[in-house]
C-alpha positions in Angstrom: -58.2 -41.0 -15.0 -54.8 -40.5 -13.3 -51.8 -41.2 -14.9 -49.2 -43.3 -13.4 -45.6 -42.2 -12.9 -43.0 -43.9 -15.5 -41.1 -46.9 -14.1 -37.7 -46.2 -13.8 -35.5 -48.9 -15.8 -32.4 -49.8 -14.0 -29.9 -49.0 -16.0 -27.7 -51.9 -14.9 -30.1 -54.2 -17.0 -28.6 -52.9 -20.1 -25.2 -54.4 -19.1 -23.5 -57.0 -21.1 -23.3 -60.6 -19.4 -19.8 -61.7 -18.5 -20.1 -64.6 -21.0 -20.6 -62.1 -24.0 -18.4 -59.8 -22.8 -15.7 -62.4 -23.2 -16.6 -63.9 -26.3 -16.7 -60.4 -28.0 -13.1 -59.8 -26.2 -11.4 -63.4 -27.6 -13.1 -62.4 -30.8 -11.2 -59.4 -31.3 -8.0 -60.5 -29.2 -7.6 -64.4 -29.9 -4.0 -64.0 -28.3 -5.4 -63.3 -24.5 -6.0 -66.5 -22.5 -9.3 -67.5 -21.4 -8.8 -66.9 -17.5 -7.7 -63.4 -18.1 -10.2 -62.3 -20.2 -12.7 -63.8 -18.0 -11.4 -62.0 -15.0 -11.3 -58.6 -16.6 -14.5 -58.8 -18.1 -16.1 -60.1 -14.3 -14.0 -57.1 -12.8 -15.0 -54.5 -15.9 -18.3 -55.2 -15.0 -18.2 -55.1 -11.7 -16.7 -51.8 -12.0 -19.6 -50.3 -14.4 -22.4 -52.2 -11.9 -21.0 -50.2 -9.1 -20.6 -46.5 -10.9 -24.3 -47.1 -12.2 -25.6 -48.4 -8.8 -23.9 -45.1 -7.4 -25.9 -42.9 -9.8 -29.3 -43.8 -10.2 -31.1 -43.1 -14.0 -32.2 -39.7 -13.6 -32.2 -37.2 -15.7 -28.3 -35.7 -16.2 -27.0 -39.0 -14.3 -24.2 -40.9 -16.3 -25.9 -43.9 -18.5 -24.1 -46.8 -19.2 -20.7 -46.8 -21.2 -21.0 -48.6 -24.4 -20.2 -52.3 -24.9 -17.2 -51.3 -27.2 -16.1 -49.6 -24.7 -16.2 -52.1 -21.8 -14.2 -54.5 -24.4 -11.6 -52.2 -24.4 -11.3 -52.0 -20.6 -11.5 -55.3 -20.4 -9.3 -56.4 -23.2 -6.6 -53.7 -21.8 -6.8 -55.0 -18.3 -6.9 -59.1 -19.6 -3.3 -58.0 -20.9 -1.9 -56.3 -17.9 -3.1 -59.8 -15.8 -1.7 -61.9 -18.4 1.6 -60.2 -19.1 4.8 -61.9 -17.5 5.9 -60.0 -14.2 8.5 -59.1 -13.4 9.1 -58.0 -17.2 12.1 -56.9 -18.6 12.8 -53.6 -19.4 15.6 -51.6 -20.8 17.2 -49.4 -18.1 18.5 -46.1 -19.4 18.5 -44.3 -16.1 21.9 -44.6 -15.5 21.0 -45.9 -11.9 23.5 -49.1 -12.1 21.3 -50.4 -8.9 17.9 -49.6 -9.6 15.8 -50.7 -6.6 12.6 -50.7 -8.6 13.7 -52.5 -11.7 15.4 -55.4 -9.9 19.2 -53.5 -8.7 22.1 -55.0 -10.5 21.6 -58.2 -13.6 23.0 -61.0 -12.9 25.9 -62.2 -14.6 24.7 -65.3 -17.5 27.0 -67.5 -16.0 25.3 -67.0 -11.9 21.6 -67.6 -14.2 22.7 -70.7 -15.8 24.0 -72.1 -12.6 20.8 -71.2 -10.5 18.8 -72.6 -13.5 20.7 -75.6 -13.4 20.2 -75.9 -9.9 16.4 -76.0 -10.2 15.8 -78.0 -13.1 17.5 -80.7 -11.8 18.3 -83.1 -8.3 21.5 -81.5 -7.0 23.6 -82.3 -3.7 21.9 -79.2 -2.0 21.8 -80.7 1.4 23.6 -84.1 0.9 27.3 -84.9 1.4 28.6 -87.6 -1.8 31.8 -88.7 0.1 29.8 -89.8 3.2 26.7 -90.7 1.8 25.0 -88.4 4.8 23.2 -85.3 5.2 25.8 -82.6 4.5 25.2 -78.6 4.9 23.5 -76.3 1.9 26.0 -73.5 3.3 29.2 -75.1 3.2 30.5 -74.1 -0.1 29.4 -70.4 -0.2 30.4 -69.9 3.3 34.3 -70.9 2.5 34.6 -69.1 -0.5 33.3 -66.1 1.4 35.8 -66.7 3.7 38.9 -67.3 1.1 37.8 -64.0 -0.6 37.5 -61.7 2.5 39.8 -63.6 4.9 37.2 -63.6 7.5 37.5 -66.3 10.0 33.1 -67.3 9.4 30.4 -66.6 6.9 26.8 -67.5 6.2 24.3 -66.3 4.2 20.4 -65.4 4.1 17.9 -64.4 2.1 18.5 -60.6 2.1 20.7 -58.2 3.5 17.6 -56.7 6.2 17.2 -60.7 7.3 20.7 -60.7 7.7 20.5 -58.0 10.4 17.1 -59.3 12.1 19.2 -62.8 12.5 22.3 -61.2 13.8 20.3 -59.0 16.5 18.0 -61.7 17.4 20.9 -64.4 18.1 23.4 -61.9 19.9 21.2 -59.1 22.2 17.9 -61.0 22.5 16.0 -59.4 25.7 18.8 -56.9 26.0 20.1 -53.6 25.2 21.7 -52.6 21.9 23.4 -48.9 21.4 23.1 -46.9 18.2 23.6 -43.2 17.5 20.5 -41.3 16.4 22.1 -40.1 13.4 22.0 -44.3 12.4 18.0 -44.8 12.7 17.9 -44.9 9.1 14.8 -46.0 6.9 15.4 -48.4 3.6 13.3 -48.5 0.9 9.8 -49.5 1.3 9.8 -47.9 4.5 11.4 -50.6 6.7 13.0 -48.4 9.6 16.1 -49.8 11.7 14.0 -48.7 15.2 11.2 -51.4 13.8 14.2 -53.9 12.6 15.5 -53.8 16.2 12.0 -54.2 17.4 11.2 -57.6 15.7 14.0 -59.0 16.5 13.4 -58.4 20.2 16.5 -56.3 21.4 15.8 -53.2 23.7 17.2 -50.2 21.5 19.0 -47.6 23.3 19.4 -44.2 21.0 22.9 -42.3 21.6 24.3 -39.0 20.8 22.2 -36.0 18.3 21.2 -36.7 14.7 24.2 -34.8 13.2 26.8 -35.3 16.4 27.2 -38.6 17.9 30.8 -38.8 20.5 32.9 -41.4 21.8 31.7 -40.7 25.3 27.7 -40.9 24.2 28.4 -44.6 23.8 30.6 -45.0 26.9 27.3 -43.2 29.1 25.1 -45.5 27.8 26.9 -48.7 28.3 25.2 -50.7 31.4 25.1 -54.4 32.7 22.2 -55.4 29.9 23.8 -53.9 27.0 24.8 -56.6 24.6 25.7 -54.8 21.5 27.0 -51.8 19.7 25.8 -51.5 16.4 26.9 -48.7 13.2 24.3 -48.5 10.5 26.2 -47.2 6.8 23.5 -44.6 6.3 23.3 -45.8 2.9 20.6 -43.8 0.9 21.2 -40.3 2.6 24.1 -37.9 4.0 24.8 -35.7 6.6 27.1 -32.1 6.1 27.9 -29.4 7.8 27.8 -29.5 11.8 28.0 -33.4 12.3 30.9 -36.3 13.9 30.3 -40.1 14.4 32.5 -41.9 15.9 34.0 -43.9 13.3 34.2 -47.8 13.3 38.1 -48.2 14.8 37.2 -46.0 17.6 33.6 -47.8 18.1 35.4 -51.8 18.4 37.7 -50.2 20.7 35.3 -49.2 23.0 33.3 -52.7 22.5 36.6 -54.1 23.1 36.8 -52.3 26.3 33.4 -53.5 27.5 33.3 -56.8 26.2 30.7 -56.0 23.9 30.4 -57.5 20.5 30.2 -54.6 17.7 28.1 -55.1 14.5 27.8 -53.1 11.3 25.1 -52.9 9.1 26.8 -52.0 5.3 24.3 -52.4 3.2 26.1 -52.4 0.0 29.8 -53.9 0.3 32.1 -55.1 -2.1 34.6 -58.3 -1.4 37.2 -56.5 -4.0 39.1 -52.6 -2.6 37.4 -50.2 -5.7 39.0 -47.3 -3.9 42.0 -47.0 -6.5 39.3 -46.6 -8.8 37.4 -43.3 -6.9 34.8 -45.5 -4.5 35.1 -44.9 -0.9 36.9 -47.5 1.1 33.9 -47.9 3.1 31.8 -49.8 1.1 34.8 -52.7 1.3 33.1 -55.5 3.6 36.8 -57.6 4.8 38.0 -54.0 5.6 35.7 -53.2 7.7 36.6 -56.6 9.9 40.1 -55.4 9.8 39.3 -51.8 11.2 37.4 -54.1 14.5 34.0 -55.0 13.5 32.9 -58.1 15.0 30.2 -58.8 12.3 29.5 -57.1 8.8 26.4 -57.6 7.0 25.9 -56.4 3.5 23.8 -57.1 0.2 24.3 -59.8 -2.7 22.2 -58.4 -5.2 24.1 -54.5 -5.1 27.7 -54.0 -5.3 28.5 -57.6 -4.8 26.5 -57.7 -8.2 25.3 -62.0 -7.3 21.0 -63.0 -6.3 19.3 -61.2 -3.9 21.0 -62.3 -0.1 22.3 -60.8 3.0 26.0 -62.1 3.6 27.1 -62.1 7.4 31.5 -61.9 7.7 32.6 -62.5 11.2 33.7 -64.5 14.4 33.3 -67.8 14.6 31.1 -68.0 18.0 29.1 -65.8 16.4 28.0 -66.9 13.1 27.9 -70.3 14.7 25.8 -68.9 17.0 23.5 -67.5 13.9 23.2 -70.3 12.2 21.9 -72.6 15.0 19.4 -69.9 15.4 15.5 -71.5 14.5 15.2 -68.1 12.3 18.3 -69.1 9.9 15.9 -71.9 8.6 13.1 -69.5 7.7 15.9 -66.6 6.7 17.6 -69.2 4.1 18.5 -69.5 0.8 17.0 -71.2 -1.9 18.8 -74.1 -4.2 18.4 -71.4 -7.3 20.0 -68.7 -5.1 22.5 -70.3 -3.5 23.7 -71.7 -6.5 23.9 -68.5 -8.8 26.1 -66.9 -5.5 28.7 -69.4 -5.3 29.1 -69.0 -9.3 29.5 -65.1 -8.2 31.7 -66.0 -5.6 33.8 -68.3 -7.3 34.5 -65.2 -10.3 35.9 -63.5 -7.9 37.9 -66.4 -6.5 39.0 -66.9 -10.8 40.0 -62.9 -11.2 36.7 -62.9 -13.6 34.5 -61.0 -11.4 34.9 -57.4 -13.3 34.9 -58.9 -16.9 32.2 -60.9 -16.3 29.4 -59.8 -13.6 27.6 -56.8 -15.5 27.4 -54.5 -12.6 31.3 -54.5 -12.0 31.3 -54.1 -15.8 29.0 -51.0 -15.6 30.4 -49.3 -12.7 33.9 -49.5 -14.1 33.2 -48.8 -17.7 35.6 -46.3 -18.9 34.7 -42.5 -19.4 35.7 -42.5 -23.1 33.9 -45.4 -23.6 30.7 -44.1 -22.5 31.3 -40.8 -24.8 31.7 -43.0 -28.1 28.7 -45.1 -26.9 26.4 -42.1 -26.2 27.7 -40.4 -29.6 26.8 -43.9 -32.2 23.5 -43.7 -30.0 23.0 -40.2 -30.9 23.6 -40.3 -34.4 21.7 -43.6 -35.0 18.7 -42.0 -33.1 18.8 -38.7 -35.0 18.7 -40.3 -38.6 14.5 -41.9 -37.3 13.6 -38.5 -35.3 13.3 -35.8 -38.2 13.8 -31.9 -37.4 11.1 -32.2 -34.2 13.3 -33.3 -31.5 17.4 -32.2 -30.8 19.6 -35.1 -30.7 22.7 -35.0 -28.8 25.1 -36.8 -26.6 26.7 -34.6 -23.6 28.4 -35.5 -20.3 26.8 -35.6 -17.3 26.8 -37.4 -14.2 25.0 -40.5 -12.5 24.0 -42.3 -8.9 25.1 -45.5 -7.8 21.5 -46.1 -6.7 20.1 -49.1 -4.8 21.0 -47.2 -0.9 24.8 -47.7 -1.8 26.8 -44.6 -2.0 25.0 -41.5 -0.8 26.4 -38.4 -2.2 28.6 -40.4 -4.8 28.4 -39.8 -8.3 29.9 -41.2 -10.9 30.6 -39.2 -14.7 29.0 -40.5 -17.7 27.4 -40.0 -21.2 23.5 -39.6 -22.2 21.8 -39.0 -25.5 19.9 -36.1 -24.5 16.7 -35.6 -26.6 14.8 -32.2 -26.3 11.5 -32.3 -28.1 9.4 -29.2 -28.9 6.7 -29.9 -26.2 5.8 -32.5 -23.4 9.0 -34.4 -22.8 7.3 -36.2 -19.9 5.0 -37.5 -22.3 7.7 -38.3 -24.6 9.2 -40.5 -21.2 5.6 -42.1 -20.9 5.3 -43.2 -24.5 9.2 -44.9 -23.9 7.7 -46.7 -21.2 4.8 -48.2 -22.9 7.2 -49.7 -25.9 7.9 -53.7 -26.0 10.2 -53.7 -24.2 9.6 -50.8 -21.6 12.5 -48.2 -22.2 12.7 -46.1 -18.8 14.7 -42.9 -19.3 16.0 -39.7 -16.9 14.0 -36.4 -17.8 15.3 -33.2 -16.9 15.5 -29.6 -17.4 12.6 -30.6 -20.2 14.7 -32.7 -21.9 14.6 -36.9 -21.9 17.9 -38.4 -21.0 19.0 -41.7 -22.2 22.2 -42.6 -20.3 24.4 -45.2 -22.0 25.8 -46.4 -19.0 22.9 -48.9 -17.9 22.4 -50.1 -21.6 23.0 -53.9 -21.7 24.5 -55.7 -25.0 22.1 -55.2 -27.7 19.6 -52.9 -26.5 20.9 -49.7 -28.0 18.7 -51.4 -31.7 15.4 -51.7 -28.9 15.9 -47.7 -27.7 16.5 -46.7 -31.0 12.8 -48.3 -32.1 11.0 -47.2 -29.0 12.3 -43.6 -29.4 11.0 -44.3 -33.5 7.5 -45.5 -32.4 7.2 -42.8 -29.4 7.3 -40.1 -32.4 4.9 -39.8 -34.9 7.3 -38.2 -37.4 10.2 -40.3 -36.8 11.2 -42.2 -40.2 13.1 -45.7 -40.4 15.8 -45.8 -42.3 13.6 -46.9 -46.1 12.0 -43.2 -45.4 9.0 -45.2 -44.1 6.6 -42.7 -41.6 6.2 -44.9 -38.3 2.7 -44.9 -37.4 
């Protein structure tokens, strides 16, 4: 009598169901919530349904991972779900503005406003004296104007809606110039070209990308040209064979056409930091003195306020901009708005450099740095034992955050060099509560004292314990 072949069992049968999968998870991890522990156990599963269903059970194919396992997964990725985002960390890149941990911290005083702000009612749109509707940009917009002497402000929600707004209200259906060595692409790949594009102007490229003339703009001029516009090229630099025309040269030739000019900054400052080494450039109401018609620039990097894009400039034109439909969707919040005129308003008191952290950090003194990196260094090298060298040494720093290509500034790191794998020395830092994010170069981690807030120099110190096995606390204690 003939046999009959085995039955294959599907191996997916021996899977878990999602209801046990999350009681053994809340079992072991009471501290997760409910909805994340049954959303990483549904997507765990899912996972482990789909590798199996990819690889039936036949002899040398994968077989199911173990329920242990799975809990893991799962418990792992309940966490991640569940964990607060965006979550502090301590900066010790020495990159003041940080794109991808949030660019500068606001000042306590612009967070207490904005949370003030949005706990409460508040006169956002309403005028008290006349019992009407009154205008949420009022207040920042004068102050603006007090500090930079501009004749008009206003104020969006970042700097690249300031220049969509600005190109959309003035050369709508026409031609704007720019030299080609000005295309530049920002950070998360948002390209001036595509800017220009959306905000439906006709772009008209002048000049070479390293040589752009006086007479490349003149050429190009025609009856629909509507603007000229210079673009800081703020997170790159040109050497060696190049020439722009620089901005005095460019208003006098929109002068000479009737043509409004615009620059894009970027990053600007309200407040001249050239006595103190930074180039005069970044300095947003000089740039309206050497002819620009408009300046746009960031709150949220030099300025050191919330994330906005702050317009100086003509009358007729901001005017024009803010009776533009796209201000309304480009605006402010009541949190925002409020934690800017508390930045504007330091600078109006003289407190801006004492108290708004990233004026603090930029301007910190040299020998301040070296005696911060050196108590850093010696607090550090009493937990690490005879594995890793300890020491603080000079070096020097970005700005960061597309501000000031090719500027650096000096400064003082705690440089640790273990015996092996400082990369995974820099990965271990970044898993500690909280996240310590360090510099590594030349196999060496570098913890740069410049970005440290008040206070965290106690949280490096433990994450740099906890990160090494034979590091010792201070009662002799092994950490695990």
């Amino acid at each position: 009598m003939d046999s009959k072949p085995p039955v294959k069992s599907d191996p997916r049968r021996r899977l878990p169901s999602v209801d046990r999968l999350v009681q053994a998870l809340l079992a072991e991890r009471p501290e997760i919530p409910e909805w994340a522990a049954l959303a990483a156990a549904r997507r765990v599963l899912e996972q482990e349904r789909e590798r199996l269903g990819n690889n039936p059970a036949t002899p040398g194919n994968p077989e199911p991972v173990t329920p242990e396992f799975m809990q893991r997964q799962a418990a792992d990725l309940a966490e991640a779900l569940a964990r607060a985002h965006p979550r502090r960390v301590v900066n010790a890149t020495g990159i003041v503005l940080h794109t991808n941990l949030g660019r500068a911290p606001m000042a306590a005083g612009a967070v207490a406003a904005g949370a003030e702000a949005a706990l409460g009612y508040s006169d956002l749109e309403f005028d008290l004296a006349s019992g009407r509707r009154g205008d949420r940009l009022a207040a920042v917009a004068e102050k603006l104007c007090l500090i930079a002497t501009a004749p008009a402000a206003t104020a969006v929600n970042n700097n690249a809606a300031a220049l969509l707004l600005a190109l959309n209200t003035l050369a709508r259906g026409r031609e704007v110039i720019v030299s080609r060595g000005e295309l530049v692409e920002i950070g998360g790949s948002f390209r001036i070209p595509e800017i220009m594009e959306r905000a439906g102007v006709r772009l008209v490229e002048v000049g070479t990308t390293n040589r752009t003339h006086p007479a490349d703009y003149a050429r190009a001029i025609g009856p629909e040209t509507a603007l000229l516009l210079k673009v800081h090229r703020s997170n790159f630099e040109q050497s060696g064979f190049t020439a722009e025309v620089a901005l005095p040269e460019l208003a006098q030739i929109g002068r000479a056409h009737g043509l409004t000019v615009l620059e894009d900054l970027g990053s600007g400052t309200l407040v001249d930091l050239s006595a103190r080494g930074f180039p005069a450039e970044v300095d947003a109401p000089a740039r309206l003195r050497l002819g620009a018609d408009i300046v746009c620039f960031s709150g949220d990097k030099l300025l050191g306020g919330p994330q906005a894009g702050l317009l100086l400039g003509s009358e007729a034109c901001i005017a024009a901009m803010r009776s533009n439909p796209l201000a309304r969707a480009l605006r402010l919040d009541k949190f925002s708005l409020a934690a800017l005129d508390w930045t504007l308003t330091a600078f109006l008191d003289g407190r801006a450099e004492s108290e708004i952290p990233v004026l603090r950090q930029l301007l910190v003194p040299n020998a301040e740095l070296e005696a911060r990196a050196r108590a850093l260094a010696d607090r550090i090298a009493k937990v690490v034992g005879g594995e890793v060298e300890v020491v603080a040494v000079p070096e020097r720093a970005f700005v960061g955050g597309g501000s000031l290509p090719g500027f650096e500034l000096g400064t003082w790191v705690v440089r640790l060099r273990p015996r092996k794998d400082s990369e995974g020395l820099a990965a271990r830092l970044r898993r500690a509560d909280p996240p310590v994010l360090v510099r590594v170069r030349e196999d060496a981690v570098r913890i740069d004292v410049r970005t440290l807030l008040a206070g965290e120099e106690a949280a490096v110190e433990a994450a740099v314990a906890a990160a090494l096995p034979s590091a010792r606390v201070d009662r002799g204690e092994t950490i695990p």
